[in-house]
C-alpha positions as CSV (number, residue, x, y, z in Angstrom):
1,X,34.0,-2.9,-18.4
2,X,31.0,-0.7,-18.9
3,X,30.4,1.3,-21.9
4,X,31.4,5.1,-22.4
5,X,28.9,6.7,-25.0
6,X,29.8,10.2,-26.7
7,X,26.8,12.3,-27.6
8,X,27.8,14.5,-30.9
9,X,25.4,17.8,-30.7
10,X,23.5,18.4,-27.7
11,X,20.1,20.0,-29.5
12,X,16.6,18.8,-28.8
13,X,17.6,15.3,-29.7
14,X,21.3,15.2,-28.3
15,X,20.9,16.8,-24.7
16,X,17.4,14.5,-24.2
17,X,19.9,11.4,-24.9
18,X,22.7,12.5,-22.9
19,X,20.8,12.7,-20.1
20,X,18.8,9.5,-20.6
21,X,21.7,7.7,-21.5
22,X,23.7,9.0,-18.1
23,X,19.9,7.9,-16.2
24,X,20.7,4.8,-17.7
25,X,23.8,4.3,-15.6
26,X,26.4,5.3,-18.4
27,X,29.4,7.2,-18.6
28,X,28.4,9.7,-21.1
29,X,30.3,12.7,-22.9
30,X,28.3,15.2,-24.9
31,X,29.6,17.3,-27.8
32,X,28.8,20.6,-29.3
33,X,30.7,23.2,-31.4
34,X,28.6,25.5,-29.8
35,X,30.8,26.7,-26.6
36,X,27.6,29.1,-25.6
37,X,25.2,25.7,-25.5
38,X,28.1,23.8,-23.7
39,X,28.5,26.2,-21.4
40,X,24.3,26.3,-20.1
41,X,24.7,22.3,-20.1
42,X,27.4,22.5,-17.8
43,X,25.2,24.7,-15.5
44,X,22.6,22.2,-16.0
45,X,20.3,24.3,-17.7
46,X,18.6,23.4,-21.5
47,X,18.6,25.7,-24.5
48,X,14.8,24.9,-25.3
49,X,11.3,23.9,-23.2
50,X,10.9,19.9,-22.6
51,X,9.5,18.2,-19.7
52,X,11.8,16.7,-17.1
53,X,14.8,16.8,-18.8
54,X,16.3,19.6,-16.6
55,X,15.9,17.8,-13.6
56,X,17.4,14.6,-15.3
57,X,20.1,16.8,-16.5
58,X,20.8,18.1,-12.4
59,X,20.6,14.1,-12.0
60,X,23.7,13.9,-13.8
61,X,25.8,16.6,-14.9
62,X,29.2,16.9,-13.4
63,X,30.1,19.5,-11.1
64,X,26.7,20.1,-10.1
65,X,25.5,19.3,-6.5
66,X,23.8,15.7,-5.7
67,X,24.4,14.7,-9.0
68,X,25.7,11.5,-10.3
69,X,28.8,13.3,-12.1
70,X,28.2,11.0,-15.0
71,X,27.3,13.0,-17.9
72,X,30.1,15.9,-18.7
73,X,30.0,18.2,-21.7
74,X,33.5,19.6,-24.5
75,X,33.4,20.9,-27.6
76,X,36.6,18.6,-28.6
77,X,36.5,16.1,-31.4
78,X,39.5,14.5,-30.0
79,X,38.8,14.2,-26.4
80,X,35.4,12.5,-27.7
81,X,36.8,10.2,-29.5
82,X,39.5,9.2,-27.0
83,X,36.5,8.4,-24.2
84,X,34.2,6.8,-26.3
85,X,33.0,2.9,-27.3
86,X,29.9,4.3,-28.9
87,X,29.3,7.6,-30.6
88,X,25.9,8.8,-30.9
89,X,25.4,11.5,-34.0
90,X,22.4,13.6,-32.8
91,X,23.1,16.6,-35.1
92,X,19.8,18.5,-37.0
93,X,19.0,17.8,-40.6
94,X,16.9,21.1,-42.0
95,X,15.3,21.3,-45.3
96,X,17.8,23.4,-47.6
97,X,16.8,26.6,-48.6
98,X,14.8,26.9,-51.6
99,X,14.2,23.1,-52.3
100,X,12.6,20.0,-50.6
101,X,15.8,17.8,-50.3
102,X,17.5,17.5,-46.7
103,X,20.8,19.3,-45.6
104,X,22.9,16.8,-44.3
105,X,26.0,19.3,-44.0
106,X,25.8,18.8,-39.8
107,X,25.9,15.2,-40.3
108,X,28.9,14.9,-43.1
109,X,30.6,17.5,-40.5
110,X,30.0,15.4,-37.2
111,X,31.2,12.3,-39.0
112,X,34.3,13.8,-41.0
113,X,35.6,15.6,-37.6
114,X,34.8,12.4,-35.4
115,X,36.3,9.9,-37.9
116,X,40.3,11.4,-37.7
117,X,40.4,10.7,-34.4
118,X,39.3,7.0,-34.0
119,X,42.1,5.0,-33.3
120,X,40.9,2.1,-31.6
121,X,37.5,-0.2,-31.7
122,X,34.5,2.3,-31.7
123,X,30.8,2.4,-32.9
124,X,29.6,5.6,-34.7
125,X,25.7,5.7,-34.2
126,X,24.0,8.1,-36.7
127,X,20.2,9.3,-35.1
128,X,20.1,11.8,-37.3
129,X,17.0,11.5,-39.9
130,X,18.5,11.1,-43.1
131,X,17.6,10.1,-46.2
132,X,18.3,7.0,-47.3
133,X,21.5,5.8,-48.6
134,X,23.0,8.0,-46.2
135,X,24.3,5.5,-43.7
136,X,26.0,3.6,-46.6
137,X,27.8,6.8,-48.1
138,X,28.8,7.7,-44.4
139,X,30.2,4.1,-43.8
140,X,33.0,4.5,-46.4
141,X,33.5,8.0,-45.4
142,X,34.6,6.5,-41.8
143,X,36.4,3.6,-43.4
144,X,39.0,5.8,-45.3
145,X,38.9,8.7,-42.6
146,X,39.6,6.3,-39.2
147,X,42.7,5.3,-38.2
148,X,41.2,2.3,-36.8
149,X,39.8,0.9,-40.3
150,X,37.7,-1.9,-40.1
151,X,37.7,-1.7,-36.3
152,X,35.0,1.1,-36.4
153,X,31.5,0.6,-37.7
154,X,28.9,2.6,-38.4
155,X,25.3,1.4,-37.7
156,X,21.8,3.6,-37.8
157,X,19.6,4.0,-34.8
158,X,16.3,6.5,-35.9
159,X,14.7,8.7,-32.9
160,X,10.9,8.7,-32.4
161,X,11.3,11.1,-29.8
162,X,7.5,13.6,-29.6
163,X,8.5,16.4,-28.6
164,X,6.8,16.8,-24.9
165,X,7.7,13.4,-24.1
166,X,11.3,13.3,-25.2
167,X,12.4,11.8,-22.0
168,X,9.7,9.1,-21.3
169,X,10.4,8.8,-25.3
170,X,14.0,7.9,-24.9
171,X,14.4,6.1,-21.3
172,X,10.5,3.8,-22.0
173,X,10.6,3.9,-26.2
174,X,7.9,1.9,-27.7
175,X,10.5,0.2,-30.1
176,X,14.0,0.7,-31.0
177,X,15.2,0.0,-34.2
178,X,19.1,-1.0,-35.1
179,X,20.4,-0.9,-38.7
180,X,23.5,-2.8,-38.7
181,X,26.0,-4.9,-40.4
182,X,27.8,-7.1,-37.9
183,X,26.9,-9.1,-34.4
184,X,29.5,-7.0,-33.1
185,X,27.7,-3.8,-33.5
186,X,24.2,-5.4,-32.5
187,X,25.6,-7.0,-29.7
188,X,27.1,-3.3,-28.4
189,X,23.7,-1.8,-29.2
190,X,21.7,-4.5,-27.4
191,X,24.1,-3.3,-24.2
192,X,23.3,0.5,-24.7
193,X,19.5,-0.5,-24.6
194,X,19.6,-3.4,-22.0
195,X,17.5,-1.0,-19.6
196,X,14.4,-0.7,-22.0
197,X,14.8,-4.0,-23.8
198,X,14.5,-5.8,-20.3
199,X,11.5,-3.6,-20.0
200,X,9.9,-5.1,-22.9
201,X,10.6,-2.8,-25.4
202,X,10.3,-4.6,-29.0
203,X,14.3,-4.3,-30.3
204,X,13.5,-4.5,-34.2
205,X,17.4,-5.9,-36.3
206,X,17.4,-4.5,-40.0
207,X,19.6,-3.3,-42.6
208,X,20.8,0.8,-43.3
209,X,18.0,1.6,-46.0
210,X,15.1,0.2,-43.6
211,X,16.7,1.4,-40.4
212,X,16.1,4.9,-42.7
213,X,13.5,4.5,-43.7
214,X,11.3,3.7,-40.6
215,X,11.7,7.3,-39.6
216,X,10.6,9.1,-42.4
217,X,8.1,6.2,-43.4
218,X,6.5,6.7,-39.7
219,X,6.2,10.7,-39.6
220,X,5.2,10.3,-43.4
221,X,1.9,7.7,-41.9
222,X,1.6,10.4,-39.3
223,X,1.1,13.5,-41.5
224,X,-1.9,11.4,-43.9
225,X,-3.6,10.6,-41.1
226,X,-3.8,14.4,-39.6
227,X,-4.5,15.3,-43.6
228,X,-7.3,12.6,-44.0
229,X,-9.0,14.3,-41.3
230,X,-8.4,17.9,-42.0
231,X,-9.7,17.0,-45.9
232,X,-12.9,15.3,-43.8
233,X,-13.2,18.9,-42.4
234,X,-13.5,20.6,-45.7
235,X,-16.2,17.9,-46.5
236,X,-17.7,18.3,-43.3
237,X,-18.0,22.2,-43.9
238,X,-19.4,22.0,-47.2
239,X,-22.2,19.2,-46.3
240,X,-23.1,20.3,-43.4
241,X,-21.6,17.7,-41.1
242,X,-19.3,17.3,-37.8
243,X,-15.9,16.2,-38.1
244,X,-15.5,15.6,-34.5
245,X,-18.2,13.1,-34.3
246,X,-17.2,11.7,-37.5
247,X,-13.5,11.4,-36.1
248,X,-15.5,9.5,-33.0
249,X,-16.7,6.9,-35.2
250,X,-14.2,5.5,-37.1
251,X,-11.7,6.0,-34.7
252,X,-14.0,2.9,-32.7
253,X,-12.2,1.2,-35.5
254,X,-9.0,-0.7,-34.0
255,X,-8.0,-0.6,-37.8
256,X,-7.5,2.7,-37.6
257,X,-7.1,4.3,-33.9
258,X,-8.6,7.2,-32.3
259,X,-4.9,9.2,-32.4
260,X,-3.8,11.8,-34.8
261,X,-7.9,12.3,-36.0
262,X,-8.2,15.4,-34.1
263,X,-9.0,18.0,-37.3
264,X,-7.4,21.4,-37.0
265,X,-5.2,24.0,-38.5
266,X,-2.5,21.0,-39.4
267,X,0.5,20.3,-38.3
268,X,4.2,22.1,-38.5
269,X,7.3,21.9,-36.2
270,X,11.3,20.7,-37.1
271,X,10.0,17.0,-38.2
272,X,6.7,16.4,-40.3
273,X,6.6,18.8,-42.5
274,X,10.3,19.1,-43.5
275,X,10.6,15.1,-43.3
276,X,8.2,14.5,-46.1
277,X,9.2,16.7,-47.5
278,X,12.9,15.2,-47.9
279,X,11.0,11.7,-48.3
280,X,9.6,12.3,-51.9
281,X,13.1,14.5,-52.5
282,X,15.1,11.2,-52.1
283,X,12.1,8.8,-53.8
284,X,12.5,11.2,-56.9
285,X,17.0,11.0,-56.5
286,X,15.7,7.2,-56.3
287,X,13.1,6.8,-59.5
288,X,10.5,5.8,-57.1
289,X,8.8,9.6,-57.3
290,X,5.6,7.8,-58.2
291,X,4.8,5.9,-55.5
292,X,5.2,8.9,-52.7
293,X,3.4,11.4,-54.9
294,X,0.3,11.0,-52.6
295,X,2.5,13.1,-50.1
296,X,2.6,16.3,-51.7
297,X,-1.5,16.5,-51.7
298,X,-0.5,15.4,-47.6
299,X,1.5,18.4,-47.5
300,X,-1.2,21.0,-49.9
301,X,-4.0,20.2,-47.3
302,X,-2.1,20.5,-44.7
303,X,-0.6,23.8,-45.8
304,X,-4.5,24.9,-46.9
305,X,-5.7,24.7,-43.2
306,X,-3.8,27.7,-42.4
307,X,-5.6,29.6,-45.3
308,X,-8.7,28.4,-43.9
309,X,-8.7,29.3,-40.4
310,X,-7.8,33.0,-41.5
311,X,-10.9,33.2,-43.7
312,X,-12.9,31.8,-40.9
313,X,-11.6,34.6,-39.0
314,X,-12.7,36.8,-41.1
315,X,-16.0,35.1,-41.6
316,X,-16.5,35.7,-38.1
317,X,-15.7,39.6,-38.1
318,X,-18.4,39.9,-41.1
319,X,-16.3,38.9,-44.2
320,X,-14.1,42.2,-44.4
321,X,-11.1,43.2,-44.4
322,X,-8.9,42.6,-41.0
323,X,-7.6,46.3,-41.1
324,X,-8.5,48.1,-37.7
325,X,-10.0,44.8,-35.9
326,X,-8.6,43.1,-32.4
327,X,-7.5,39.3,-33.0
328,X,-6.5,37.3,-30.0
329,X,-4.3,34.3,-30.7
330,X,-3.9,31.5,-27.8
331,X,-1.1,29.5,-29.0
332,X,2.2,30.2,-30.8
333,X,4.3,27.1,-30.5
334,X,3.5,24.0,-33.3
335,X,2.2,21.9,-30.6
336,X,1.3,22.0,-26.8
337,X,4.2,21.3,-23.7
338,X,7.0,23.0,-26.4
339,X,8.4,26.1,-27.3
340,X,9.2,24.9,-30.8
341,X,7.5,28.1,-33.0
342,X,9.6,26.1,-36.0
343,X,6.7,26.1,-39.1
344,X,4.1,26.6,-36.2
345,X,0.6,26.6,-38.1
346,X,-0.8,28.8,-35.0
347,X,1.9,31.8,-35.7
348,X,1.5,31.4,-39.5
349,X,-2.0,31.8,-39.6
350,X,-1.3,35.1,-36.7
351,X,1.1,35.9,-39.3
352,X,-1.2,36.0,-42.2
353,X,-3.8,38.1,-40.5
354,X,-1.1,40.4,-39.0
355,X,0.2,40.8,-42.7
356,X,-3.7,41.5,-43.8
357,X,-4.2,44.8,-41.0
358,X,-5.2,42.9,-38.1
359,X,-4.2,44.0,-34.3
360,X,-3.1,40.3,-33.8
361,X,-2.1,39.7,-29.7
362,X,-0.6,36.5,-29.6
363,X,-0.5,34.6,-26.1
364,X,1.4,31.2,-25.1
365,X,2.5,29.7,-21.9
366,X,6.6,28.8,-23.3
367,X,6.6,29.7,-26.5
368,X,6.9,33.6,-26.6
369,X,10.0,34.4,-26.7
370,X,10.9,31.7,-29.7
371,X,7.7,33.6,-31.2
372,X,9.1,37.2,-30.7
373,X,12.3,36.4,-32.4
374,X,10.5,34.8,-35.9
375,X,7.8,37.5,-35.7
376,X,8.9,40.5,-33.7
377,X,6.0,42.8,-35.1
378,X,3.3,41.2,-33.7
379,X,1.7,42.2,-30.7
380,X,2.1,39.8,-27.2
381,X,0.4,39.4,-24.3
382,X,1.4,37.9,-20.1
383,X,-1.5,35.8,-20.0
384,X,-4.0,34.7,-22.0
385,X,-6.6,37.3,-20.4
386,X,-4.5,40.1,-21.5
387,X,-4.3,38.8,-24.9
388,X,-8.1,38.9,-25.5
389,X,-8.7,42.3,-24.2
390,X,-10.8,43.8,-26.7
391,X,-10.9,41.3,-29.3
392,X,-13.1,41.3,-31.8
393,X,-12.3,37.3,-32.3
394,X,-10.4,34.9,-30.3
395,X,-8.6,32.0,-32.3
396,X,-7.6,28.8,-30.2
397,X,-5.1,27.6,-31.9
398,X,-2.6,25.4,-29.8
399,X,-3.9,22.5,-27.9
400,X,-2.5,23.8,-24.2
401,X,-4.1,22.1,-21.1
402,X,-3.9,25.7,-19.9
403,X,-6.4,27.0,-22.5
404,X,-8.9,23.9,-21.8
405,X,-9.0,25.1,-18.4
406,X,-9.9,29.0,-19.2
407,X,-12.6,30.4,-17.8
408,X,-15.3,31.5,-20.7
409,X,-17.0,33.8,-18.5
410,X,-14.2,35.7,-17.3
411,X,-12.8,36.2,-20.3
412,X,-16.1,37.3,-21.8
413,X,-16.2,40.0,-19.1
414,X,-12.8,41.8,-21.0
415,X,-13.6,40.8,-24.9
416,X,-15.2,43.2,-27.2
417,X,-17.1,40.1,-28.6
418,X,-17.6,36.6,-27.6
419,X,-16.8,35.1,-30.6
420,X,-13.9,31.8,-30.6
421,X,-12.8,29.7,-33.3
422,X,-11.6,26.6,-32.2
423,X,-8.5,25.5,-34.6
424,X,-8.1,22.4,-32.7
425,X,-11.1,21.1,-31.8
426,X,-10.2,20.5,-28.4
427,X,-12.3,22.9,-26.3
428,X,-15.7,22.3,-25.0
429,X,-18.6,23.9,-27.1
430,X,-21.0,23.8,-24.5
431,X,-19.2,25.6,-22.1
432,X,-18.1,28.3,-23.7
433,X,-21.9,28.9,-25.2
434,X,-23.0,28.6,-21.8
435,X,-20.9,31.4,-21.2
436,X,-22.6,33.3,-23.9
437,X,-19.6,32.8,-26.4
438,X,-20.3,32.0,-30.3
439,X,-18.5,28.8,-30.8
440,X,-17.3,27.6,-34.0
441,X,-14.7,25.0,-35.2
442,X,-12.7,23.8,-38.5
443,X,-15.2,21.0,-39.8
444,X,-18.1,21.7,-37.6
445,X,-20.2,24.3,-39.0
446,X,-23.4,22.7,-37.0
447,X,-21.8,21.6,-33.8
């Protein structure tokens, strides 16, 4: 008998492994207490911008034509629990308001409305990024709330999914790790993953806390890594030197990689910044506040960046005030082939200088709308050409291929000046001075 798999919230996270689960050949029922999200899932259509995952969703969905029929959608507790052998928990985890810990308030939800209803052998899958302890608590909330008893388990499954690469992310991962308690539940979960295990994906056993863990301890190694090189910038700037070459040279190094050393304005989005955040929230809960307090400088320079892209701005205008001057902004979303705005360094820093006086024109191939909602007042643009028209300063500040492939001299033909700050260090100087553009990047004062 094959295995029927529940997806509980169909967000970012859920919907990508509904339909990769469904791809994977299983019955699969996703839920949401959402009826308005339930309802564009059933038409095959996704609530947010990711690569390939609406066509794997027309794959699949039910009801729609040439589809599989194997993924269908309800926003019933009861009907999930009555199809399902394993239930993924895909719900979000936010900062809470005015302090670093995590809200786990979706999660406690999923699980205590799931729970009643499990009357026969099930596994509860929490994907969720928690912080750690969680699973443990959750375990004995299932135990007293299932009918079942000791015939459902609970066992912890992180997501590494980058956003852009969700679906490659889930169907291809590059390791998937299982925090459990029993053969039983590592057996089931070798069965879910059979696909990418026979592929060669490393399938990594361990207990709840380090099944935790890995999450917030990989996004944590993530965010020092863009910091290290973002604090190499401010070096770079005040000595004189180029962090781009600099990046070049030590990422030769196999020790330590050529990826994440691209210096910029920093990173943002739903993950980094809220998971470390929740990382030395939970170390401090634990007594271990000491050995993570290297993370709150992680987070100050990454949080600095922002501050000093807008003084290069105005650097570039003459060092006055922004009041009255034309700033184009290419880039809204935290990070290029999304629309995710959410703590988006490139609308901060529009934001800021917005806030200051300046006629700010923001521009971004999927991410305006998400943009218009968190900052209605700022000015937007159809196309990137439009947004520079008459700028006084151009500000590159999200990584799209689209923007790499701009041509300099057009869009020197429509500025008021050719001056761009590059806040990602990912455009070509040459080119643009060719075009007659002043060039200038974060950490590169003489490139």
């Amino acid at each position: 008998m094959s295995l029927k798999i529940t997806v509980i919230g169909t967000g970012y996270l859920g919907a990508t492994h509904a339909a990769a689960m469904a791809e994977l050949g299983f019955e699969v029922l996703g839920l949401d207490i959402v009826p308005e999200k339930i309802e564009m899932l059933r038409r095959g259509e996704v609530p947010m911008y990711e690569p390939g995952l609406e066509e794997l969703l027309h794959r699949h969905v039910a009801g729609l034509e040439g589809s599989t029929g194997r993924l269908r959608f309800t926003t019933d507790f009861a009907e999930a629990a009555a199809f399902g052998d394993v239930h993924f928990i895909c719900v979000n985890t936010p900062q809470k308001h005015g302090e670093y810990a995590c809200d786990m308030q979706y999660v406690d939800s999923a699980v205590t409305s799931l729970a009643p209803h499990l009357t026969g052998p099930a596994l509860v899958v929490g994907k969720s990024t928690v912080p750690v302890g969680s699973a443990d608590r959750l375990a004995r909330t299932i135990a007293e709330l299932a009918p079942a008893g000791e015939e459902v388990e609970l066992a912890w499954n992180p997501e590494f999914l980058r956003e852009g690469f969700a679906v490659q992310d889930t169907l291809h991962p590059d390791r998937i790790v299982v925090g459990v308690r029993s053969e039983r539940a590592e057996k089931l979960l070798r069965e879910v993953y059979a696909t990418p295990i026979a592929e060669g994906s490393p399938f990594v056993v361990t207990d709840f806390p380090t099944a935790e863990l890995v999450k917030t301890a990989a996004n944590s190694f993530l965010a020092t890594k863009i910091s290290f090189i973002n604090a190499m910038a401010e070096v770079c700037e005040a000595a004189g030197g180029d962090v781009a070459k600099l990046a070049e040279a030590i990422g030769y190094d196999d020790r330590i990689g050529r990826k994440f050393l691209r210096a910029g304005i920093g990173f943002g989005g739903g993950c980094l910044p809220k998971d470390i955040r929740a990382f030395m929230a939970r170390a401090g809960e634990l007594g271990a506040d000491q050995a993570l307090t290297f993370l709150r400088e992680i987070d100050s320079i990454n949080m600095r960046q922002r501050g000093q892209m807008v003084e290069l701005a105005r650097q570039a205008l003459g060092g006055g005030p922004f009041l009255g001057r034309r700033i184009a902004v290419l880039g809204a979303t935290f990070k290029p082939d999304s629309d995710d705005v959410r703590d988006s360094p490139a609308l901060n820093v529009a934001g800021q200088i917005h806030l200051q006086g300046g006629q700010v024109t923001v521009y971004d191939p999927k991410g305006m709308d998400n943009a218009r909602r968190v900052f209605p007042t700022l000015g937007y643009a159809g196309s990137a050409l439009e947004a520079v028209r008459g700028a006084d300063v151009v500000l590159h500040l999200t990584e799209w291929q689209e923007f790499r492939e701009l041509d300099p001299a057009e869009l020197g033909e429509v500025v008021a000046a050719r001056v761009i700050l590059d806040g990602r260090n990912a455009l070509d100087p040459e080119r643009w001075r060719r075009a007659g553009w002043t060039y200038r990047a974060m950490g590169r004062p003489t490139a």
